[in-house]
C-alpha positions in Angstrom: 212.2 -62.5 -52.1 216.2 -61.8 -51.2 218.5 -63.9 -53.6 220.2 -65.4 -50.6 216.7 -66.9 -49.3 216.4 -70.6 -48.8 213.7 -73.1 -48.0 214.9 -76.6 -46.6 212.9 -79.4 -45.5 214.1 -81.6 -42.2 213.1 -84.7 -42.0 213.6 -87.6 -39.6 212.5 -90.9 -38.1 210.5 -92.2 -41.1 210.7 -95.5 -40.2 209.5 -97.7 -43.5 207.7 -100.5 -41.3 206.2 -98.7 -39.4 205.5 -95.9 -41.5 203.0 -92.8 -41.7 201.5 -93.0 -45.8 199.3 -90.2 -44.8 201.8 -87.8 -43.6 204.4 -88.8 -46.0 202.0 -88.4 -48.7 201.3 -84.9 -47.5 205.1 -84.2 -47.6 205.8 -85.4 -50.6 203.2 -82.9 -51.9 204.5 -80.3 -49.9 208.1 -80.8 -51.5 206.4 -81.1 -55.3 204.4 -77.4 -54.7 207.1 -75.5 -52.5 210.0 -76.4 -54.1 212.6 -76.9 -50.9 216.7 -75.8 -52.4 217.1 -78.6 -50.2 215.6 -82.2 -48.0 217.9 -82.8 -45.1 216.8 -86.7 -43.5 218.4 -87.1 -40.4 218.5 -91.4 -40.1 216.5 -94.4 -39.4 214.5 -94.2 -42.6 213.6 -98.3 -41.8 212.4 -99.7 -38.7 214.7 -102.8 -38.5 216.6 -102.7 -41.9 215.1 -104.5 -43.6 215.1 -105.3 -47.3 211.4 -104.6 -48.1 211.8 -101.5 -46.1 214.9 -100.0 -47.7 213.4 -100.9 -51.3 210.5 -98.6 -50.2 212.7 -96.3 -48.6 214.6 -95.3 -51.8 211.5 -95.4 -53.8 210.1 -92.9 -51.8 213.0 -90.3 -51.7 214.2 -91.4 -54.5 210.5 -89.7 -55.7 211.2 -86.1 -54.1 211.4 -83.3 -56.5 214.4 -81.6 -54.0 218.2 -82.2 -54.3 218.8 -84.8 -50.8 221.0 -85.6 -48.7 220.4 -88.3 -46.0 222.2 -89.6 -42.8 222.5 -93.1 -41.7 220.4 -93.7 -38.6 220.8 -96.5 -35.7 217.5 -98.2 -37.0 219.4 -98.7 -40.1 222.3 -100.6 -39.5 221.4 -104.4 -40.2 220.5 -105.8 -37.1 219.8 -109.7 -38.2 223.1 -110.3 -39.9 225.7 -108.9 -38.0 228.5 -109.9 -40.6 227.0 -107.6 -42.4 226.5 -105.7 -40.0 230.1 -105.4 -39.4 231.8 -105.6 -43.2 229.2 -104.0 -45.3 226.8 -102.0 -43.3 225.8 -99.4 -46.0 224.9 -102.1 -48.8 221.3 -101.8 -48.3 221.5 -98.4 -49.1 221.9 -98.7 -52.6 219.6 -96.8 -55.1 220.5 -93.8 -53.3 223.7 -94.2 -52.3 224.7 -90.9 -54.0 222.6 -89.3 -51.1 224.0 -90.8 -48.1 226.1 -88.3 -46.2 226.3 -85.8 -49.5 227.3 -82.5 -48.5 224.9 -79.9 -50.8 226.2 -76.2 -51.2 222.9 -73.6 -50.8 225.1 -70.8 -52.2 226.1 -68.8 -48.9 224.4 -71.6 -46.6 226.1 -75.1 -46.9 224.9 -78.6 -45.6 227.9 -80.6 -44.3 227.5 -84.2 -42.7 228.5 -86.0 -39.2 227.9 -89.4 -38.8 226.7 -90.6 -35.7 225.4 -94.6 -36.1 228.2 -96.7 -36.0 228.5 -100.1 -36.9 229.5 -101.4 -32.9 230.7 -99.9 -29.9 232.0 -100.9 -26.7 229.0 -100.8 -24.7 225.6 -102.9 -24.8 223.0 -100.3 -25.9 224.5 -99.5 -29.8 221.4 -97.7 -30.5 223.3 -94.5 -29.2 224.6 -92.5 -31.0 228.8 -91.9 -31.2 231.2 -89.5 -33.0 234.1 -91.3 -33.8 237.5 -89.2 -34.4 237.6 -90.0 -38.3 233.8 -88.8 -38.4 234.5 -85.5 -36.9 237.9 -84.9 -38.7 236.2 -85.6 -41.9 233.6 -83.1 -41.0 236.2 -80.5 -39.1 237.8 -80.4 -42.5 234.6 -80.1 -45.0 233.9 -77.2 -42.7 236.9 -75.6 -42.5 237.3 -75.5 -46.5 234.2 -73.6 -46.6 235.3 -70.3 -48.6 234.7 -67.5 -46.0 231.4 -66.1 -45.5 229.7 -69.4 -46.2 227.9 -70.4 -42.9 226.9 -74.4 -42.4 224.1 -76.6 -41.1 225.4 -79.9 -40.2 223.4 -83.0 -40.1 223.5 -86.2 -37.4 220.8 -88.6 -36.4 221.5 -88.6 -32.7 221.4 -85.7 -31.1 225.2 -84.0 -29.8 224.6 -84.0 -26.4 225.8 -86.6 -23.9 222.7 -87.0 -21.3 223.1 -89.9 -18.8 226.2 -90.9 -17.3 229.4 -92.0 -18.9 228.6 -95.5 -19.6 225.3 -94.8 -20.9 225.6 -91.2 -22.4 223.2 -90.6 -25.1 225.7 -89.5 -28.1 229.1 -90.5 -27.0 232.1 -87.9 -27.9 229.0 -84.9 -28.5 230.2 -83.2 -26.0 233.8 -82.8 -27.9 231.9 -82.0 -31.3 229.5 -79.3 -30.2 233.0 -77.6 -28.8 235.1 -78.6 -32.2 231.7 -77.0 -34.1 230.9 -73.9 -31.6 234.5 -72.4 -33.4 233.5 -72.8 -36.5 230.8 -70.9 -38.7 227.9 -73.6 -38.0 224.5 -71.9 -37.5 222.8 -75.3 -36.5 222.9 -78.7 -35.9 220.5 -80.7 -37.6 219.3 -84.1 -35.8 216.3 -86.9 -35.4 216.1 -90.0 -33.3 214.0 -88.3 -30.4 210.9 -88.3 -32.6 210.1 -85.2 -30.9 211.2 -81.3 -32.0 213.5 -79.2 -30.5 215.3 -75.7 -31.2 217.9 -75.2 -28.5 220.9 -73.0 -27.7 223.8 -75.3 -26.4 226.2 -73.5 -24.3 229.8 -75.3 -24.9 233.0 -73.5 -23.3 233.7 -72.3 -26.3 230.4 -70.9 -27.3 226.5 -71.2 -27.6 225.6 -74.3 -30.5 222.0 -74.4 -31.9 220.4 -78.0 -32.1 217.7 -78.5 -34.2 215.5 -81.4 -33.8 213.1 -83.0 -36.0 210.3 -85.5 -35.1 209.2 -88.5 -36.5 207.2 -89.5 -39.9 206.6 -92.8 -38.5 203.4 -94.1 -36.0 206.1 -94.1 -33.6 205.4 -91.2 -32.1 206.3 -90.0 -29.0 204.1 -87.1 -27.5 203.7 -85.1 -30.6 202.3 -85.8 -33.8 204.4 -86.8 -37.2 205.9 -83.9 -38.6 209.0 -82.1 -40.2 210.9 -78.9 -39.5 210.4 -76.2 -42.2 213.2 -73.6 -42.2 214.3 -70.4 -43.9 217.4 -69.0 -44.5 217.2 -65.3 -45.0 221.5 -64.6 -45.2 221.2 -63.9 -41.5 218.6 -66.1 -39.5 217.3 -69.2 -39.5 213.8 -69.8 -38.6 212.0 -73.2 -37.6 208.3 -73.8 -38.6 207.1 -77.5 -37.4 205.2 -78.3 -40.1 202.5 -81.2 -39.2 199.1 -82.6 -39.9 197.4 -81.3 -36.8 197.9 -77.5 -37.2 199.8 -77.9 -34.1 201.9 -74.4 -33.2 205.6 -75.4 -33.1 205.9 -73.6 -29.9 203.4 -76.8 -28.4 205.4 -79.0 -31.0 208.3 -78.3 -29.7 210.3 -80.1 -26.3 212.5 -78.1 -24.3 215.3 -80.3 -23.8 216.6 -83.3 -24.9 215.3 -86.9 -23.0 217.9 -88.7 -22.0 215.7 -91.9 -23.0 215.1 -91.4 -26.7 213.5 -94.3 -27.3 209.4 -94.0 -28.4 207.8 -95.4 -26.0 204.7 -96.1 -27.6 204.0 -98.5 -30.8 201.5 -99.1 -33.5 198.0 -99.4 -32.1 198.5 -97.6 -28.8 196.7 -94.5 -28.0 198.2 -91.1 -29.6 199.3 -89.5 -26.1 198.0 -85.5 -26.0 199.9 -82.6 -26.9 202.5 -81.5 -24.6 202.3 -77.5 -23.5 205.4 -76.3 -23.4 206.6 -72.3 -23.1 209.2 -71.5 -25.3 211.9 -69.0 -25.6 213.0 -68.1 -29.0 216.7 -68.7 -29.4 218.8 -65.9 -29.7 219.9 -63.9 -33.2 223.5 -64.6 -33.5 
């Protein structure tokens, strides 16, 4: 095995409330046998952020035998005490605050942060997602100090793409970011809140951006079982295995675009909904 290989795990969309013990069980033993360099969780690791739910949260990755790093989701901003809310939204977080937004260095492959959950915004859906200016110039210049050769996966919750119509756009300012990150030597962006998996080309005006999207480890699924995204680093490539409970391919795991309602539609005690069948197109080798 090359000395430039590396294994990380994507997770997303755990959801503590509404969580999946089975397949988190299963991943947890997946991390203790393989040995990931690194777990990338892209947000809402609590269902309404709550107490009980972040205390088991941060039992639960605190438990991971993989250095972490973790972004802050919509699901986990408090949503019953807005003063909070507003003054101190990351306090619940602690326990593992030293992995919230931590940017780990693979050797030549580097794992750099954007936040996308912010505390309010001027419309009434905050579930969105929104780059703010500070949140991409904090990430601009982690990426830019990169010593050259090092490439960079960069982590969000929502996805950077701005589906619907101004008001209502999906991740507000994604747009911008994708074109800020297309010139600079990212070779994916990592994201969640779909609860669904995706591996996309992006094509920006100033180049092609690959979006990576993990599904859900929650019983909120969506049309696709729990799962996480397995992927290996070889020093040129990335590949994406969808690794989930079903033996599901990840070409049938796998959307083909981004919904411009993200929200699950289903909860705990519906049906499971079947398997979509999707044909896929392998991205392009850069």
């Amino acid at each position: 095995m090359a000395s430039d290989f590396r294994r990380i795990f994507h997770l997303s969309d755990i959801h503590f409330g509404l969580e999946n013990n089975r397949a988190l069980d299963w991943v947890k033993q997946e991390v203790s046998e393989k040995r990931p360099d690194a777990v990338a969780i892209t947000g809402d690791l609590t269902m309404r952020a709550r107490h009980r739910e972040f205390a088991a949260a941060t039992h639960w990755i605190n438990s991971l035998e993989a250095p972490v790093t973790v972004e802050v989701g919509n699901h986990d901003m408090p949503y019953f005490n807005p003063i909070e809310r507003f003054f101190a939204p990351y306090r619940r977080f602690h326990g593992m605050e030293e992995k919230v937004e931590k940017e780990l260095d693979l050797g030549d492959l580097v794992i750099v942060p954007l936040k996308t959950a912010v505390r309010m915004q001027p419309r009434l859906n905050w579930s969105k997602g929104w780059v703010s200016q500070r949140a991409l110039e904090k990430c601009l210049s982690a990426l830019d100090s990169l010593p050259t050769g090092k490439r960079a996966l960069v982590t969000v919750h929502h996805p950077l793409r701005e589906v619907g119509t101004q008001g209502t756009a999906l991740t507000k300012n994604g747009d911008m970011a994708l074109r800020a990150l297309a010139k600079r030597n990212v070779e994916a962006v990592l994201s969640g809140h779909v609860h669904d998996a995706f591996d996309i080309m992006e094509d920006t005006v100033e180049g092609p951006v690959r979006m990576i999207g993990a599904g859900t480890l929650s019983k909120r699924t969506r049309s696709t079982p729990p799962s996480f995204n397995e992927i290996e680093w070889n020093g040129e490539r990335l590949t994406v295995c969808v690794r989930n409970l079903e033996d599901v391919e990840t070409s049938d795991m796998q959307i083909d675009d981004v919904p411009e309602n993200a929200l699950p539609p289903r909860h705990e005690g519906d049906p499971v909904a079947p398997v979509r069948q999707i044909p896929r197109v392998d991205p392009p080798v850069r």
